[in-house]
C-alpha atoms as an extended CHARMM CRD file, in Angstrom:
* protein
*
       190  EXT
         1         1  UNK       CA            160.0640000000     -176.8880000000      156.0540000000  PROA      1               0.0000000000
         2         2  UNK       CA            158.3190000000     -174.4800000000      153.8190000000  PROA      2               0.0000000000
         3         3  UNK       CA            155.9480000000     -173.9710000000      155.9630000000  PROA      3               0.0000000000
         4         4  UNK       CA            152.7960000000     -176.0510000000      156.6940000000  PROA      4               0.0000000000
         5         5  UNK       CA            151.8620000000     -178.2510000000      160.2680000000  PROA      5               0.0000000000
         6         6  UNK       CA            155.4940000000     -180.9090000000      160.6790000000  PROA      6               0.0000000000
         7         7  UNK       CA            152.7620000000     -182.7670000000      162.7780000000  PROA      7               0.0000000000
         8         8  UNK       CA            151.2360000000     -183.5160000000      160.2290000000  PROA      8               0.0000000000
         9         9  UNK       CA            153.7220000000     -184.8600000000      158.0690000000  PROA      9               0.0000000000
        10        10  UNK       CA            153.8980000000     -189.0700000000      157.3100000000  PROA      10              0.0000000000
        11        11  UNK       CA            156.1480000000     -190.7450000000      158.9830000000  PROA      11              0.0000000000
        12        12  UNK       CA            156.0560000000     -194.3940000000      157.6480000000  PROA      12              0.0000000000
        13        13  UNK       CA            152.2780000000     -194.8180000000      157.4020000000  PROA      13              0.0000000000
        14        14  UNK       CA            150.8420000000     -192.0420000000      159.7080000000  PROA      14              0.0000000000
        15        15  UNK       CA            151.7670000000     -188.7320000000      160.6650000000  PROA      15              0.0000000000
        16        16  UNK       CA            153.6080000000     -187.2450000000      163.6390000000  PROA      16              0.0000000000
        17        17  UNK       CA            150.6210000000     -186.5820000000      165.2860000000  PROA      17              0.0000000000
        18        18  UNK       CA            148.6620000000     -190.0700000000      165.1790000000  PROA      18              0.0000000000
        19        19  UNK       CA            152.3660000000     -191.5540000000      166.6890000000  PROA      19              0.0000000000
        20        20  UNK       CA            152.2050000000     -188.7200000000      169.5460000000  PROA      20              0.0000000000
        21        21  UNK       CA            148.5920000000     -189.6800000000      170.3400000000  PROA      21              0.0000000000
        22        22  UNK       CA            149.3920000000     -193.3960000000      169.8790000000  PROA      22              0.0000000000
        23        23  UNK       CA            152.3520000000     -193.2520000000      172.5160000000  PROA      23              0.0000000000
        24        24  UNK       CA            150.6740000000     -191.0020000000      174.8000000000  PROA      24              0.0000000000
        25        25  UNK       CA            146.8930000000     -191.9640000000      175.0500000000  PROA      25              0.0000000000
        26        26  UNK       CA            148.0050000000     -194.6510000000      177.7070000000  PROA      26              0.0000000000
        27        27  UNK       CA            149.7220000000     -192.3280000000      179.6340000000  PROA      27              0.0000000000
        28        28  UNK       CA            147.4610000000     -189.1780000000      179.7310000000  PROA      28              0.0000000000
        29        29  UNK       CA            143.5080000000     -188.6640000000      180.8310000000  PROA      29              0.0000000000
        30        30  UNK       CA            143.1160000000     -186.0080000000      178.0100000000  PROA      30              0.0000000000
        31        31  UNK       CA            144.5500000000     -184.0830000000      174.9120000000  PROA      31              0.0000000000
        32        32  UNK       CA            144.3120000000     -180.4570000000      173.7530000000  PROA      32              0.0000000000
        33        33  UNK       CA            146.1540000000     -179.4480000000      170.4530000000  PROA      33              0.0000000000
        34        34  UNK       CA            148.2780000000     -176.0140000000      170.6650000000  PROA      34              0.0000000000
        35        35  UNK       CA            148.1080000000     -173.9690000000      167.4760000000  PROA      35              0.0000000000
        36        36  UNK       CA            147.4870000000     -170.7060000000      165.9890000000  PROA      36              0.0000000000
        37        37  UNK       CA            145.6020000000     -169.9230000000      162.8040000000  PROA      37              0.0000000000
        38        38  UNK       CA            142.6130000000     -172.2520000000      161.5090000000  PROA      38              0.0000000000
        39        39  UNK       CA            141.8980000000     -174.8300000000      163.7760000000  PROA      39              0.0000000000
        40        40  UNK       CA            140.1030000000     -176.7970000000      161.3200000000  PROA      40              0.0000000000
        41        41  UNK       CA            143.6360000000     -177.9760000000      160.0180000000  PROA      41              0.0000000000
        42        42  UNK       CA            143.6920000000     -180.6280000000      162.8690000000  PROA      42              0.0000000000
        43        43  UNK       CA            139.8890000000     -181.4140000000      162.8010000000  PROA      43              0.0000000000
        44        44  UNK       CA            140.7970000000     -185.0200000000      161.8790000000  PROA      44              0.0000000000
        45        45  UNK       CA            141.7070000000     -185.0680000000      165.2150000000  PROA      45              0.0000000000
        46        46  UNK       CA            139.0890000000     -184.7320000000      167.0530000000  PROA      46              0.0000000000
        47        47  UNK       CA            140.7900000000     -182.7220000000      169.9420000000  PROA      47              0.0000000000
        48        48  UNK       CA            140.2390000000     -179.2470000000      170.8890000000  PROA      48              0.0000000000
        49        49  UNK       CA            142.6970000000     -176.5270000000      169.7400000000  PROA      49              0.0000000000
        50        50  UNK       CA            143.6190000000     -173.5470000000      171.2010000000  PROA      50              0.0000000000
        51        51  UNK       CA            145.7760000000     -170.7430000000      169.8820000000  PROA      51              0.0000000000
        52        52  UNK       CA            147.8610000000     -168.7390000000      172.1990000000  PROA      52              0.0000000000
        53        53  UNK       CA            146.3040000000     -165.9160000000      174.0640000000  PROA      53              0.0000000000
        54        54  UNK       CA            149.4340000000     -163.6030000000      174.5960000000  PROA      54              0.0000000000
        55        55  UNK       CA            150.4810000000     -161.5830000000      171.4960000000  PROA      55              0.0000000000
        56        56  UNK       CA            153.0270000000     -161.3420000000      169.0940000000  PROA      56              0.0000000000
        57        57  UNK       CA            153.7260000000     -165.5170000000      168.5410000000  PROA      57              0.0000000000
        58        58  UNK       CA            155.3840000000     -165.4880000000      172.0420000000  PROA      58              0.0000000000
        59        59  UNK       CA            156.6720000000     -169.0740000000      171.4720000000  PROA      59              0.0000000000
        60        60  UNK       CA            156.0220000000     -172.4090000000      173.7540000000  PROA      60              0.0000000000
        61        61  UNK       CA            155.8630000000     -170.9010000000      177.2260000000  PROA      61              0.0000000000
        62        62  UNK       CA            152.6620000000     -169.2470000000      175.2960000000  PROA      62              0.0000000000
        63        63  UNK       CA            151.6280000000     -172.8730000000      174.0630000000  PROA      63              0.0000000000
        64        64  UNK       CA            152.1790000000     -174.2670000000      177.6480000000  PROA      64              0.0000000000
        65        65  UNK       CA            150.4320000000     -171.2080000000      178.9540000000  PROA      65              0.0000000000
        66        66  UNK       CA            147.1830000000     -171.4950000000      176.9750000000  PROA      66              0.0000000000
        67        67  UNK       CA            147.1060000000     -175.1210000000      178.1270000000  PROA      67              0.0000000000
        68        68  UNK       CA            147.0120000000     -174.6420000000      181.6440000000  PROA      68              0.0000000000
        69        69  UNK       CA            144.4440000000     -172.2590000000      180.9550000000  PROA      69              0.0000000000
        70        70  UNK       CA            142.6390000000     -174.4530000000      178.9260000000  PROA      70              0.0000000000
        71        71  UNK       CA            142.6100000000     -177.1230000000      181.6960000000  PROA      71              0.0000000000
        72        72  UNK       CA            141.9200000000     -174.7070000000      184.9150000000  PROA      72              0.0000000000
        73        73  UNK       CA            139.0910000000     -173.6500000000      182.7670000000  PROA      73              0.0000000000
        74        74  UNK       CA            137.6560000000     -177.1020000000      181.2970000000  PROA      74              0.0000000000
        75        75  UNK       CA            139.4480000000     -179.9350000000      184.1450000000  PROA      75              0.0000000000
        76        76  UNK       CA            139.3650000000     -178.1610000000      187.1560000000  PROA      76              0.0000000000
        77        77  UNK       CA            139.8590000000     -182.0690000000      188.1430000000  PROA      77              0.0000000000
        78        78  UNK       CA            143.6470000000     -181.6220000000      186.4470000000  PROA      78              0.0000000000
        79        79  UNK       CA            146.3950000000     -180.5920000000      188.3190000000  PROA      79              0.0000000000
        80        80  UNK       CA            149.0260000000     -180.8060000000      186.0610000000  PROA      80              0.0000000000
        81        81  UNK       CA            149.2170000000     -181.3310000000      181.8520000000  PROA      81              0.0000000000
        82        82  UNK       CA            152.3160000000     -182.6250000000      179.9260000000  PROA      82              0.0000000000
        83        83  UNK       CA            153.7050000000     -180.9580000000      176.7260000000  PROA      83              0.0000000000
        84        84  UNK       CA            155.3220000000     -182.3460000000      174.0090000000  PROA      84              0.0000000000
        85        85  UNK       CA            156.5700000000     -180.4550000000      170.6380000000  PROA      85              0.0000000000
        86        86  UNK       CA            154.6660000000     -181.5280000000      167.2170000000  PROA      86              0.0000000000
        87        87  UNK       CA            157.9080000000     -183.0180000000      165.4650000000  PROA      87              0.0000000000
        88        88  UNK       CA            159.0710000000     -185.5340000000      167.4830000000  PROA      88              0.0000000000
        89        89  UNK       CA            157.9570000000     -188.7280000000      165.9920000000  PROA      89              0.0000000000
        90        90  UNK       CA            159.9390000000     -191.3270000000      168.6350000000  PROA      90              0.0000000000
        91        91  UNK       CA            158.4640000000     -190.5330000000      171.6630000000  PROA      91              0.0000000000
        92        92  UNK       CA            158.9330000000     -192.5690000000      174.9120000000  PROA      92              0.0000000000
        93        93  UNK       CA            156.0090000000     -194.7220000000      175.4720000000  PROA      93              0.0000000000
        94        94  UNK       CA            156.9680000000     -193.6560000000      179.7500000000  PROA      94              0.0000000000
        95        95  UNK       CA            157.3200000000     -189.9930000000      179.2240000000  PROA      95              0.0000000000
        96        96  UNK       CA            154.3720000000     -188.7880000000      181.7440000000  PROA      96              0.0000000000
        97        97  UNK       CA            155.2250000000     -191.2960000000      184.7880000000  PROA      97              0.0000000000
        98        98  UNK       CA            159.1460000000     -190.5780000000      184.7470000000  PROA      98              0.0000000000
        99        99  UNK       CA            158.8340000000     -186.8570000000      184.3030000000  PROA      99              0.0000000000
       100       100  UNK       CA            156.2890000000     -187.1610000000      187.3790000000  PROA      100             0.0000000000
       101       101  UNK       CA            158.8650000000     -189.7680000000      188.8050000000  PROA      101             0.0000000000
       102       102  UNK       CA            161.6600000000     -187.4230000000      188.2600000000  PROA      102             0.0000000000
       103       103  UNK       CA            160.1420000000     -184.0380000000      189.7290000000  PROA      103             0.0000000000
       104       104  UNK       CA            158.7870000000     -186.2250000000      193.0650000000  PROA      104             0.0000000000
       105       105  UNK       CA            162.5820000000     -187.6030000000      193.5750000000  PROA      105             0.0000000000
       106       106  UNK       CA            164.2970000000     -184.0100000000      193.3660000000  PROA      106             0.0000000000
       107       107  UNK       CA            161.0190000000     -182.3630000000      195.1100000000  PROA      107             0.0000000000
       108       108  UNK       CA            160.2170000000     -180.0690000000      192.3080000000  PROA      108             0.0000000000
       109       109  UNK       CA            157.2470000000     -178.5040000000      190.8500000000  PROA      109             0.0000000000
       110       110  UNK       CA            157.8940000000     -178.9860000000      186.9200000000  PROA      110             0.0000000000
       111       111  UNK       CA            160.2760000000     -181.9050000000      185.2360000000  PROA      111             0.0000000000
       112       112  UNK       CA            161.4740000000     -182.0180000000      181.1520000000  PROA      112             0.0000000000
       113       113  UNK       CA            163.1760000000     -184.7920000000      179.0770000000  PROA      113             0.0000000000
       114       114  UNK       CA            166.5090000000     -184.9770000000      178.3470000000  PROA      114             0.0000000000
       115       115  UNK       CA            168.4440000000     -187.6680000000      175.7770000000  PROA      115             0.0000000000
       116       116  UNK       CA            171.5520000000     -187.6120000000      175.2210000000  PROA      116             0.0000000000
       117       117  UNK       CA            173.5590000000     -184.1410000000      176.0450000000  PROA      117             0.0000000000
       118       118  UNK       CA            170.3370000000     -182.2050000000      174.7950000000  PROA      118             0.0000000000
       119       119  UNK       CA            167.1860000000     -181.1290000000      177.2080000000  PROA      119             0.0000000000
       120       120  UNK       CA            164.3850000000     -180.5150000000      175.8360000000  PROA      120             0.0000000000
       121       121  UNK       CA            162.5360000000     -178.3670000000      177.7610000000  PROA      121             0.0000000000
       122       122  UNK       CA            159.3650000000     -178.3880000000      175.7050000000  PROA      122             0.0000000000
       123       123  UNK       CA            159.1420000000     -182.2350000000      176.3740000000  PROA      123             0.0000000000
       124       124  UNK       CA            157.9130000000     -182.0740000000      180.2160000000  PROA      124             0.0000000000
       125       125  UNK       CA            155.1930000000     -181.6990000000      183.2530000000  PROA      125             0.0000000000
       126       126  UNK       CA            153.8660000000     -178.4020000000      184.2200000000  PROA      126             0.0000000000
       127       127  UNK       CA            151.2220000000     -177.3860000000      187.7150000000  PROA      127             0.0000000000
       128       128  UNK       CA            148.2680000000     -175.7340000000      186.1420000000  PROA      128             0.0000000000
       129       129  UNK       CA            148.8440000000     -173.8380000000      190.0680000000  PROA      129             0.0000000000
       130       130  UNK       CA            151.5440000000     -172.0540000000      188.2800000000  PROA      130             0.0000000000
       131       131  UNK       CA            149.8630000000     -170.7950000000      185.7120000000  PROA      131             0.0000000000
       132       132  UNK       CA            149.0640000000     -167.1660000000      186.7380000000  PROA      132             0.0000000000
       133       133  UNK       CA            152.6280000000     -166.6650000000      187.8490000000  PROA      133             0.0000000000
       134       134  UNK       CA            153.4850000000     -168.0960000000      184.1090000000  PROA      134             0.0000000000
       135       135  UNK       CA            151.0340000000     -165.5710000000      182.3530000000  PROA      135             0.0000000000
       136       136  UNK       CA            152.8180000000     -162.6890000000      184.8300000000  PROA      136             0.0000000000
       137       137  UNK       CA            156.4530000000     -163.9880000000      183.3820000000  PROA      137             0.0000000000
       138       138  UNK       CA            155.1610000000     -163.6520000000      179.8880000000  PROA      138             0.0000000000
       139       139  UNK       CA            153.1160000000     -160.5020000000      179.9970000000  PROA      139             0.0000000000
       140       140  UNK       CA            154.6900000000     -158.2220000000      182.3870000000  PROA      140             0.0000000000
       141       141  UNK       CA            158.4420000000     -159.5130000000      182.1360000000  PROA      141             0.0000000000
       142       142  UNK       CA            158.1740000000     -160.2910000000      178.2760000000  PROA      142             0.0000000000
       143       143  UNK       CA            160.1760000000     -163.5950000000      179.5620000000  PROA      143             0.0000000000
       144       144  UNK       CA            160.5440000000     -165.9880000000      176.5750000000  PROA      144             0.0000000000
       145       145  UNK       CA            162.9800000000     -168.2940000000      177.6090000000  PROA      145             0.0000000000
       146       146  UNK       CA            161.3140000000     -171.9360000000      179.2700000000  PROA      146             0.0000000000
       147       147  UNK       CA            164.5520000000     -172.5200000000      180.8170000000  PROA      147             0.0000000000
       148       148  UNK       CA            164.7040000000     -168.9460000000      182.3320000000  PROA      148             0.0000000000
       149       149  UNK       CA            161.0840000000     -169.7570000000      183.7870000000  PROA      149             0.0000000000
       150       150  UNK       CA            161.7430000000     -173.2110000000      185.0080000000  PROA      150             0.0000000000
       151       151  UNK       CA            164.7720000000     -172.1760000000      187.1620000000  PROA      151             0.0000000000
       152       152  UNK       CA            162.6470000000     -169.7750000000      189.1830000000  PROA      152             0.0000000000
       153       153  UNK       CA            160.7230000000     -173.0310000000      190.5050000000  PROA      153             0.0000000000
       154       154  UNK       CA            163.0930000000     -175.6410000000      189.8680000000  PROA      154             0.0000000000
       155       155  UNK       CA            162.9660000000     -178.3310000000      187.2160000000  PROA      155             0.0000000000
       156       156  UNK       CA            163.9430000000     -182.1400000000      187.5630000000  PROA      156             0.0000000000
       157       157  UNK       CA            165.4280000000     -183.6770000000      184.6630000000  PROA      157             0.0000000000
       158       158  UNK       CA            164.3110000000     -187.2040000000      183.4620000000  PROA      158             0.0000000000
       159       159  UNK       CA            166.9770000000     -188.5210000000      180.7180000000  PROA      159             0.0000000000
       160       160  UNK       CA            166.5360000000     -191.0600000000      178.0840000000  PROA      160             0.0000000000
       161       161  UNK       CA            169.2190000000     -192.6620000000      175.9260000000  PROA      161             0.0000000000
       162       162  UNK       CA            169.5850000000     -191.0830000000      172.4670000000  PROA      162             0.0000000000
       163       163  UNK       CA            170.6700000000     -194.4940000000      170.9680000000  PROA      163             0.0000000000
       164       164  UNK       CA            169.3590000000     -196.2670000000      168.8090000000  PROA      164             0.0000000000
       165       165  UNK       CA            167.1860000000     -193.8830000000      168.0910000000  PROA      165             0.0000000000
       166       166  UNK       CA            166.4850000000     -190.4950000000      170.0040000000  PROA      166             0.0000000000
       167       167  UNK       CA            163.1290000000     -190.4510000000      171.5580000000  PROA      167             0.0000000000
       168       168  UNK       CA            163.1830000000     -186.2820000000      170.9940000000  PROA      168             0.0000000000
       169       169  UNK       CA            164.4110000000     -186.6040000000      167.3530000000  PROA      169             0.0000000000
       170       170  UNK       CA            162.7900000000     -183.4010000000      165.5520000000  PROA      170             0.0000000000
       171       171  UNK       CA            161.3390000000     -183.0370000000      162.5570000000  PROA      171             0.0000000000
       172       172  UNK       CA            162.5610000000     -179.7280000000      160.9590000000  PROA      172             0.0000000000
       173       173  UNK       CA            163.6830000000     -179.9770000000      157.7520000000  PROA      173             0.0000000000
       174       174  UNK       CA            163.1100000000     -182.1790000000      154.9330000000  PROA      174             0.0000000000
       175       175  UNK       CA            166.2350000000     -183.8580000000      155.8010000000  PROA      175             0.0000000000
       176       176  UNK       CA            165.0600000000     -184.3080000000      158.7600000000  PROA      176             0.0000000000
       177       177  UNK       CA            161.7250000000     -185.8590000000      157.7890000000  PROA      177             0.0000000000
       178       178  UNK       CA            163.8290000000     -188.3420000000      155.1240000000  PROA      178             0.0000000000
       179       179  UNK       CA            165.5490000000     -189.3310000000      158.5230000000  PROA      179             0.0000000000
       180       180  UNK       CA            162.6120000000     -189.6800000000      160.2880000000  PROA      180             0.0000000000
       181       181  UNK       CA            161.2550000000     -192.1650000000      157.8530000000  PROA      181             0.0000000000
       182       182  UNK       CA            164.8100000000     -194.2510000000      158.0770000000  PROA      182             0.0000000000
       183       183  UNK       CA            164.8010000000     -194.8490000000      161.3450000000  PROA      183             0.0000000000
       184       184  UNK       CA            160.9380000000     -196.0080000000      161.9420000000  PROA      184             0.0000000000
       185       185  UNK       CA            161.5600000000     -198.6540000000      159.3880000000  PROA      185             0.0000000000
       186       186  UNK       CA            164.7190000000     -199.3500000000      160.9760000000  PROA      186             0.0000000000
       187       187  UNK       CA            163.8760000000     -199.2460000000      164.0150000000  PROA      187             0.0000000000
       188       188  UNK       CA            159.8450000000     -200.1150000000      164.1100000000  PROA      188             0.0000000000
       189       189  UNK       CA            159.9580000000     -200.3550000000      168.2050000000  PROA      189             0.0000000000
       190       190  UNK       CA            161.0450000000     -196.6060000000      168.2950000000  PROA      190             0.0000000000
């Protein structure tokens, strides 16, 4: 994308991130941001941001590790937090109650979204109790992989239908933004 924040990019009249917040505010008690370099970026927010706190741009399970921090740190009330990548503009208004839904009915500790053929393993429910054997997998084992992770404890799957519009549509390339915009006015329920 030429770098820059896709969360922040317009799709129809507000960006990626106001429709995440919009969709999930019903569905979640509070909201961090996950990004490195200048926090002020998001400041129009109004959310904290944290940057990951194991080196070398270690990729989500870094993002979903600093959150669980975050929360055992600042909601010791919190017992689990819910992820979500910052290009996908469609998200499921239910996301939260069938990933918790999902992970009671197959008796597991985490849960992600699937549509379609595609998980998305970014897009799911995580036990801030599992957080120090998380920051072991990253640290000590160099483990990158969420699904690699997730298999260790098992993972429930909650699927949603990828038609008309998929609810885990990303946003990474300007083709994909052009898209993006299509399909909201197409589609303004999505």
């Amino acid at each position: 994308m030429g770098g820059g924040d896709k969360a922040m990019l317009r799709v129809g009249e507000v960006t990626i991130l106001e429709r995440v917040l919009e969709r999930l505010r019903p569905q979640c008690h509070g909201f961090v941001i996950n990004a490195n370099g200048d926090p002020k970026r998001f400041a129009a927010a109004g959310l904290p941001v944290i940057a990951d706190d194991v080196p070398d741009f270690a990729g989500p399970l870094a993002g979903i590790l600093a959150g669980l921090d975050w929360a055992a740190a600042n909601r010791p009330d919190i017992a689990w937090i819910g992820s979500v990548p910052g290009d996908c503009p469609f998200l499921p208004r239910d996301l939260i109650a069938r990933l918790h839904a999902a992970r009671l009915e197959a008796g597991t500790p985490l849960a992600c979204a699937m549509s379609g053929d595609w998980r998305h393993p970014v897009a799911g429910i995580w036990p801030v109790a599992l957080r120090d054997d998380l920051r072991h997998a990253l640290i000590e084992e160099g483990l990158r992989k969420i699904e690699i992770w997730t298999a260790r404890h098992g993972i429930a799957i909650a699927k949603w239908p990828d038609i008309p519009v998929d609810p885990f549509f990303n946003v990474n390339t300007p083709a994909d933004a052009a898209r993006a915009n299509e399909l909201a006015a197409q589609h303004p329920e999505a």
